[in-house]
Every structure is written in structure tokens, then in C-alpha cells.
C-alpha positions in Angstrom: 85.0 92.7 99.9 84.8 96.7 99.0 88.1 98.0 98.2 87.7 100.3 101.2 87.7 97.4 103.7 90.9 96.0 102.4 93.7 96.8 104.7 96.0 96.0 102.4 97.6 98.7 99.9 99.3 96.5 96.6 100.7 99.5 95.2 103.3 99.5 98.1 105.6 96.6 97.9 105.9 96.8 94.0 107.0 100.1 95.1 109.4 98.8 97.7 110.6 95.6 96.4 111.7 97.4 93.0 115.3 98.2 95.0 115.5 94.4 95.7 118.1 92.9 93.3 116.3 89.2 93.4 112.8 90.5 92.9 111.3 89.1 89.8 107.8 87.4 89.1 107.7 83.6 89.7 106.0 81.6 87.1 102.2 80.9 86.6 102.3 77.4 83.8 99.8 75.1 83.3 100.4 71.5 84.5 99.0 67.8 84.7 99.1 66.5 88.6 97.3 63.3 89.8 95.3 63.0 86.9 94.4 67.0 87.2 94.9 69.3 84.7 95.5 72.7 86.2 97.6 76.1 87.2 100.5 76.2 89.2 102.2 79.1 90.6 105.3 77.8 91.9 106.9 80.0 94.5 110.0 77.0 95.4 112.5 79.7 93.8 110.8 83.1 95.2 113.6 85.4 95.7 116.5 82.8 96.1 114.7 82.0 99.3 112.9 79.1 98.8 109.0 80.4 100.1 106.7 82.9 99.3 107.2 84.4 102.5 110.5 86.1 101.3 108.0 88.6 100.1 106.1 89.8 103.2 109.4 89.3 105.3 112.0 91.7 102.9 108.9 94.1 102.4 108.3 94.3 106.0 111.8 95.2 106.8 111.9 97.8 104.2 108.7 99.4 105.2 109.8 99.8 109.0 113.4 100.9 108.4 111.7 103.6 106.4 109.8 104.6 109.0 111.9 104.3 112.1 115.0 106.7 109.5 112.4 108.8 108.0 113.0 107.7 104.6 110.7 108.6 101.9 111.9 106.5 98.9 112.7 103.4 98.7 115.9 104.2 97.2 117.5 105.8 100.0 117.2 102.5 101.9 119.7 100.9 100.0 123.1 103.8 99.9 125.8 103.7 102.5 124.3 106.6 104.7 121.2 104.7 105.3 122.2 101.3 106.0 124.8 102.8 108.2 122.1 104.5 110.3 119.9 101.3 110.3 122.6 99.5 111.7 121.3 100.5 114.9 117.8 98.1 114.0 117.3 94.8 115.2 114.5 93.1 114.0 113.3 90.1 116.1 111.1 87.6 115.4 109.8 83.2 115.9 110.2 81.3 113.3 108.9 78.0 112.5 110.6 77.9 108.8 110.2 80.8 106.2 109.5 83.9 107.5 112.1 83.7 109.6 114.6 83.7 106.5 112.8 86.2 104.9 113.4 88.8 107.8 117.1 87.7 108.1 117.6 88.4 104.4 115.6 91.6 104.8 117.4 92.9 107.6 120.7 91.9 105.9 119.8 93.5 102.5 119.2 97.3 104.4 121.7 97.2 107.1 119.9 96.3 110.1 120.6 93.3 112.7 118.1 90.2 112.9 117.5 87.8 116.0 115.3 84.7 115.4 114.1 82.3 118.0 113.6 79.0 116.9 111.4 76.4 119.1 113.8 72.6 119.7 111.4 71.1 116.6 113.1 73.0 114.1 115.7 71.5 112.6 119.5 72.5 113.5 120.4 72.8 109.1 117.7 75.9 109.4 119.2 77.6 111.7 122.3 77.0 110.2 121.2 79.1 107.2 119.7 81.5 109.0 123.0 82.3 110.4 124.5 82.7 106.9 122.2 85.3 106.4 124.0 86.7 109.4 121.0 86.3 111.2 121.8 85.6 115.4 119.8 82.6 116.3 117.9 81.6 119.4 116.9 78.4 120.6 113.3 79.5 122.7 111.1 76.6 123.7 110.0 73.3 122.8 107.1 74.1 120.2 106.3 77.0 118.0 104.4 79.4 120.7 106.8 79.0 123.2 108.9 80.7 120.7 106.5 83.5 119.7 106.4 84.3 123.9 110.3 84.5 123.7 110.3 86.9 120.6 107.6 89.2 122.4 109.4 89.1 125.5 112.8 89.8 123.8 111.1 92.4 122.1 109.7 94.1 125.4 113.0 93.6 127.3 115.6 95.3 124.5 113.8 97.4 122.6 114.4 95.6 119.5 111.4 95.1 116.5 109.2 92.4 116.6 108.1 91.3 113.3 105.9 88.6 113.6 103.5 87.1 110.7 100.3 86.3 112.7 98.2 89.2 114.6 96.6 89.6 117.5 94.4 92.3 119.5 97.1 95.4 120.3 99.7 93.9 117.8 98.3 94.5 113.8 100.9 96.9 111.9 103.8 94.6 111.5 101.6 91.5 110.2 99.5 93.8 108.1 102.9 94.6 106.6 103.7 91.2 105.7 100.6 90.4 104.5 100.8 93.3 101.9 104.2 92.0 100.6 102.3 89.0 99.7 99.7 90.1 97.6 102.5 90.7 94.8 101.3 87.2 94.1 98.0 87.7 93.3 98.7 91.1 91.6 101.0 88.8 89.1 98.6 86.1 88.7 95.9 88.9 88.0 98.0 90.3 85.1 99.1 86.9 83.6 95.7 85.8 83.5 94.4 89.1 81.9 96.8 88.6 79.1 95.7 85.2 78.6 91.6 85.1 79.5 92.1 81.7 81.0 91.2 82.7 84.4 90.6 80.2 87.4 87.3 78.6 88.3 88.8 77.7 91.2 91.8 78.6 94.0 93.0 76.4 96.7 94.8 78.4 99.1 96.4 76.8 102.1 96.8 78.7 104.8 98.7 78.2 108.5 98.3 81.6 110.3 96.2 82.3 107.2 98.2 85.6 106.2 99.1 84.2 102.1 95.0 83.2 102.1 93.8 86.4 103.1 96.1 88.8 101.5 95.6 86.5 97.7 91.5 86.3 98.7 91.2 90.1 99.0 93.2 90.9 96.0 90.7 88.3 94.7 88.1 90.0 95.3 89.2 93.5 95.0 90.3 93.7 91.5 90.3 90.0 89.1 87.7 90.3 86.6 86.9 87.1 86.7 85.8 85.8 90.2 86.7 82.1 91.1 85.2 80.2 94.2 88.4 80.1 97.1 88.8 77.2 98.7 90.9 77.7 102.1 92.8 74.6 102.9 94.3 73.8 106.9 95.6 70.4 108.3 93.1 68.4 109.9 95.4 68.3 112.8 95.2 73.0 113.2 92.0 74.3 111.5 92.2 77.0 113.2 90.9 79.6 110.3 87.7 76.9 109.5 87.1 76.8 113.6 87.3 80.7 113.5 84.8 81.3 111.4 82.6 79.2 112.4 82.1 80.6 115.6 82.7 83.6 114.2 85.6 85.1 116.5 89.1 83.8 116.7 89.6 80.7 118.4 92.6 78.3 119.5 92.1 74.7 118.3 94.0 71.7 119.6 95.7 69.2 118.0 98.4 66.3 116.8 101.6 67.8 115.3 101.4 67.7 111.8 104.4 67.1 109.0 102.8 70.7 107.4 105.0 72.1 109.6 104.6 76.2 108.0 101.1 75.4 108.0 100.5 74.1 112.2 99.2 77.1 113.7 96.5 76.6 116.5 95.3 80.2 116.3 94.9 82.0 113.2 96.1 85.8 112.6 93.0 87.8 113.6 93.6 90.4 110.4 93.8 87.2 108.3 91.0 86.0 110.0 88.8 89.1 109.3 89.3 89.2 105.6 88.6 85.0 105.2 85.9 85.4 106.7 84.2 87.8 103.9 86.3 86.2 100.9 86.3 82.5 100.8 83.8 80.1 100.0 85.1 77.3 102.1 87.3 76.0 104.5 88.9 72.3 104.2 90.9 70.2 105.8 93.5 67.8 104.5 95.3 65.0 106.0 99.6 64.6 106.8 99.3 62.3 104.2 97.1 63.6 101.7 99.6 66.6 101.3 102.9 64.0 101.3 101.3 61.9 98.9 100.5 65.7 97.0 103.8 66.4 97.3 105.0 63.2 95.6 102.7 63.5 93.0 104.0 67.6 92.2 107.8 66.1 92.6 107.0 63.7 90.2 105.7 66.1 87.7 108.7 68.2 87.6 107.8 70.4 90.3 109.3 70.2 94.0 107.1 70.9 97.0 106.9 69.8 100.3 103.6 69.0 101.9 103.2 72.1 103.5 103.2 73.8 100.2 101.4 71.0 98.6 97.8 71.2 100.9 95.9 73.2 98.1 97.1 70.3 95.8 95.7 67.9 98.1 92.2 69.6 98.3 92.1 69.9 95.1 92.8 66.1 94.3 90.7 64.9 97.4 87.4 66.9 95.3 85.1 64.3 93.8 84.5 66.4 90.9 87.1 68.0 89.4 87.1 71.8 88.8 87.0 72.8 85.4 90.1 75.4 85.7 91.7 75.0 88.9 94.8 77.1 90.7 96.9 75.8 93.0 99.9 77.7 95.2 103.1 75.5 95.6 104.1 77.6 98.4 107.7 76.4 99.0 110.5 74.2 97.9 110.8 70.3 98.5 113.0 71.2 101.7 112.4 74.5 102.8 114.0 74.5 106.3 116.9 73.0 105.6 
């Protein structure tokens, strides 16, 4: 992908998240899994949040309260005067786990208001903490797109900001948003591996709406020196992103639930879908129990995952030969909605 088809701008949320008190790099080790030896960038502790999400979430926010209070740097967002004024904002999303949490805790952090409709499958302890993050909480359907409808219908009705993390034709800017807040991660994998020269033959990237795939692929593309193949990585129960491309236009699958509960999305994001589609070399699927029995196996080596941030683990341990020098993206803590 040619830097000028990359909709996504790194130099931004660097920019941004530098007034963010819990901003710091998560770390990039080397590790023995299943019998694998490999990298692991662990995002469990990303921003006291749990989830890589925090980053496209608390970005997002801060890019749109700029906007909506004419701020032009970032600094202003954070003094008296401005989150006074911001007050004003509510931002209003679904949630199915994570990004939810990250757009409570970015609305908090600049002054505005959050509202977050959660579909009856998500537990009651998650909403809990979203409401300690001050968040107001919204019980909207029983499944996940029932609870997208409510946030664009609350939306509609009071005027409030819907910040949602999948897109969809007439509905791009917010998502693109949280999608640049994630490429931080590849822009601090790039750098680590730079300094080191032990770059990646291979990335496993799971991906739900497929905004963390897309937005690490491009950066991929766009700027590491050393070019590994990307392997995208759905349940078999939502491959929604492998479906998509294969027809080549987005498409809604059907399907089971599946215990990779971030990562059950029917329909992918159609930016997400758009980069994927020019980036990665495949698209796999992996089992509920593949990625539990991931999960166990990165629990047991010291670091704590669920199964929906264990899939890429799963792909990679499900390959019959073994990548020389393989990535992987524990995308969230053991018990990230709790």
C-alpha cells in the first residue's frame, strides 16, 4: 500500500496522546508459547485499561473535542477553560467490551460526558466499571447490533457524538479516528525492532471489526524495513473480513456466538476492510477452543490473555510449519470486561 492511499496519519496520536498521563509504550519481549518461540507485544496493561483499544478510544476523544472547541494543541485540551467548555460533549457509543472503556476514560480525562449502550450479553461487572469512569450506562438490546442501532439512534435523537469503532458507507471520520490511535502499536514495534534487526517473518493479527488489523497492516506496509507476510485471524464462528474479501465488497456473515467475544462481529468495518484487502496475505480462522486453549497456554507462560486476545496465538500454533520469527498481539488482559 503507497503512503498516499493510507488514510491513516501516525504522526497524530503521538502528538495527541503526549498530554495523556498513562501513555507509555507497552512491551515487545521475546517468549516460548506451545512449543513456539516467538514475539509478543502484550497490550493486557495498555494505559491502565486493560486493551489496546484504550488507544483509538482516548485519541478519538481528543481529536473531536479539538475540533468541535477549535483547539489547536493538544495542550489546551487538558486546562480548566477547556474542559469546562467541553462539558457541554457527550460522546455516545456500543460497546461490546473495550472500546467502550476507552471512550469513557477519554471523555473523562478532557471534560466531556460519555453514554455507552451495552447489549444483555455483556456482563453486569463491565458496566460497573464503566460507570466508575463516570461513564452513564445503557442497557440496548439483546446482542451487540441491537446495541450499535440504539447508539445511532441516540445519537440522531440528542445530538450527542457517536463514536463508534466499525465504519460504514456515510459514517468514516470517527472510526478512521480510532483506527489512527492504534497504529501507535505498530509505530513502537517498528522502532524496537529497528534497534534490534530481529524483525518478524511473520504477524498474526486478529481482527473482529478488523480496525487493529488494518491500522498495524498499513503501517506494515507503509514504513517497516523489513516486510513480514500478515496473517489476519477471525473466529470461525464471524469471518466477516475473510468473506469480504473474497467477494470482494463487504459482506454480513452468519454465525454461532463465539467466547471471542471483542472479536464476533458479522460485518467488518468497510475502511478496515479496504486496507486488508491490499495488505495481508491471508485470512484464517480459528476455533472457540483453539483460542481458550491459546489462552491457557500464554497464562501459563507468564502472560495473561483471554481468548479473544489470544486468536493470533492460535493461528500461529494451529500452522504446520512453524514460522521462523513470528509476532503475535495479546490484545487484552485475562478478563477484560470485568
Amino acid at each position: 500500500m503507497k503512503n498516499a492511499d493510507f488514510p491513516l496519519d501516525p504522526a497524530e496520536p503521538l502528538r495527541f496522546l503526549s498530554v495523556c498521563p498513562a501513555y507509555v509504550a507497552t512491551p515487545l519481549t521475546r517468549a516460548r508459547i506451545g512449543g513456539r518461540d516467538l514475539w509478543v507485544k502484550d497490550e493486557s496493561r495498555r494505559m491502565g485499561l486493560g486493551a489496546f483499544k484504550a488507544l483509538g478510544g482516548v485519541y478519538a476523544v481528543a481529536r473531536l473535542v479539538a475540533r468541535h472547541l477549535g483547539c489547536d494543541e493538544p495542550a489546551e485540551l487538558i486546562t480548566d477553560a477547556v474542559r469546562s467548555r467541553a462539558s457541554d460533549l457527550t460522546f455516545v457509543c456500543a460497546s461490546a467490551g473495550n472500546h467502550g472503556m476507552a471512550v469513557a476514560a477519554g471523555a473523562r480525562l478532557f471534560g466531556a460526558r460519555a453514554r455507552i449502550h451495552l447489549a444483555a450479553t455483556v456482563p453486569e461487572s463491565f458496566a460497573a466499571r464503566l460507570r466508575g469512569k463516570g461513564a452513564e450506562v445503557v442497557r440496548s438490546g439483546a446482542v451487540y447490533d441491537e446495541a450499535v442501532a440504539a447508539a445511532i439512534a441516540d445519537a440522531e435523537t440528542t445530538g450527542a457524538l457517536h463514536l463508534a469503532d466499525g465504519s460504514w458507507p456515510g459514517y468514516t471520520e470517527p472510526p478512521r479516528l480510532v483506527m489512527e490511535g492504534y497504529t501507535v502499536i505498530a509505530g513502537e514495534m517498528r522502532d524496537s525492532f529497528a534497534a534490534n534487526s530481529n524483525w518478524p517473518s511473520h504477524v498474526y493479527l486478529q481482527a473482529g471489526v478488523g480496525g487493529l488489523a488494518a491500522a498495524i497492516a498499513g503501517m506494515i506496509r507503509r514504513d517497516w524495513t523489513v516486510q513480514p507476510e500478515i496473517v489476519v485471524v477471525e473466529p470461525d464462528a464471524a469471518p466477516c473480513l475473510k468473506a469480504s474479501v473474497a467477494a470482494g465488497r463487504v459482506v454480513t456473515v452468519t454465525g454461532p456466538e463465539s467466547i471471542m467475544g471483542r472479536l464476533d462481529c458479522k460485518v467488518p468495518s468497510m475502511l478496515a476492510f479496504d486496507i486488508l484487502r491490499h495488505t495481508a496475505d491471508r485470512f484464517v480462522t480459528v476455533s472457540d477452543a483453539a483460542a481458550a486453549a491459546a489462552a491457557d497456554k500464554s497464562v501459563q507462560a507468564g502472560h495473561r490473555t483471554s481468548p479473544s486476545g489470544a486468536a493470533g496465538l492460535a493461528a500461529l500454533l494451529a500452522e504446520d510449519a512453524p514460522p521462523a520469527n513470528p509476532l503475535v498481539i495479546l490484545s487484552e488482559g485475562a478478563v477484560a470486561n470485568d
